[in-house]
C-alpha positions in Angstrom: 8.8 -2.7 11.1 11.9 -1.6 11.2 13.1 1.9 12.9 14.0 4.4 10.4 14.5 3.2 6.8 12.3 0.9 4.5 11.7 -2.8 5.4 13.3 -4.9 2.5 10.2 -6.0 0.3 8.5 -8.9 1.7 5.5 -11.0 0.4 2.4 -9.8 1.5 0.1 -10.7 4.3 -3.7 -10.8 5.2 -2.7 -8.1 7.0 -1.8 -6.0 4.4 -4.5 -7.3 2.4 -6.3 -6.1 4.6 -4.8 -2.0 4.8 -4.8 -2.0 1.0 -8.0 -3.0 0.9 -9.2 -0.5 3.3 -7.8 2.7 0.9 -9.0 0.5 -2.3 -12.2 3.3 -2.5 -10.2 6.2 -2.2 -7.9 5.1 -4.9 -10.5 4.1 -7.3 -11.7 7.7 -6.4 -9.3 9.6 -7.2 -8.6 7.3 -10.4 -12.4 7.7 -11.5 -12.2 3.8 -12.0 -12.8 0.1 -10.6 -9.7 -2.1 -10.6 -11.5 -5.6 -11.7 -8.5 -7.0 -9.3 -6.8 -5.4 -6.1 -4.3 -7.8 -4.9 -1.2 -7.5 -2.5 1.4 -8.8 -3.6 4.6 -7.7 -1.6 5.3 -4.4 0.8 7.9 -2.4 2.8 6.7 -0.8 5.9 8.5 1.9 8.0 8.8 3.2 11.8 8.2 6.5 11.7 5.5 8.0 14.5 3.5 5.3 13.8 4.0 3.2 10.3 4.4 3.7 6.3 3.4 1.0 4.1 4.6 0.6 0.6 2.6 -1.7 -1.1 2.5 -3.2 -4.2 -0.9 -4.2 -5.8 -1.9 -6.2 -8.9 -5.1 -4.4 -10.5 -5.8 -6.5 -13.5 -3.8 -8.4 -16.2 -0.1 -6.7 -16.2 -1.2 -3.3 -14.3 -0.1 -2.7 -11.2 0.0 0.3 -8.6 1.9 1.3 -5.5 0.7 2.2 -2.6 1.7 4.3 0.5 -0.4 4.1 3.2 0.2 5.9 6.6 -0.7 4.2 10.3 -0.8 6.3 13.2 0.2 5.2 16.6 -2.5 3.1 18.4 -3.3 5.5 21.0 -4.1 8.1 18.5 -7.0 6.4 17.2 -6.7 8.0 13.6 -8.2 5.9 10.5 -5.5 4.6 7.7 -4.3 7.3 5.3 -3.5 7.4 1.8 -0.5 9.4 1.5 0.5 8.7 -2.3 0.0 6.7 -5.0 1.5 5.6 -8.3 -0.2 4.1 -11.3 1.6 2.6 -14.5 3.7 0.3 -12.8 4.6 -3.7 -13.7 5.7 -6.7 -11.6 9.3 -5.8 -11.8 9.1 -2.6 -11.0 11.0 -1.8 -7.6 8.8 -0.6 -4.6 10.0 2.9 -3.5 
């Protein structure tokens, strides 16, 4: 991650398969629905006290959301954190 400012958008890893897929409930929560697909596809992550990511996931056919999910430091021992969402977005649209 870099210190400061947004990572450019890279592909995205097991890794942050594995974040999204650990705030996948709490999305689908607050959306009162089931994504039939919740795919990674690319990201940005962030220094900042710990770590943002900004991640973009493929939900089904041309729908996709973004994702911004907080890390705390390791000592802290907090779980992941949602900190925002945004639905209605496509494959083009520019992670920010």
């Amino acid at each position: 991650m870099s210190l400061g400012g947004p990572s450019e958008t890279k592909p995205a890893t097991p890794e942050i398969q594995d974040i999204a897929d650990k705030v996948r409930c709490e999305v689908e929560a607050k959306e009162n629905k089931k994504f039939p697909e919740f795919k990674a596809v690319e990201y940005k992550s962030q220094v900042v006290q710990g770590g943002n990511y900004f991640i973009k996931v493929h939900v089904g056919g041309g729908n996709y959301i973004h994702l911004r999910v907080f890390e705390s430091l390791p000592h802290e021992k907090k779980p992941l954190s949602l900190t925002s969402y945004q639905t209605n977005k496509t494959k083009e649209d520019e992670l920010t």
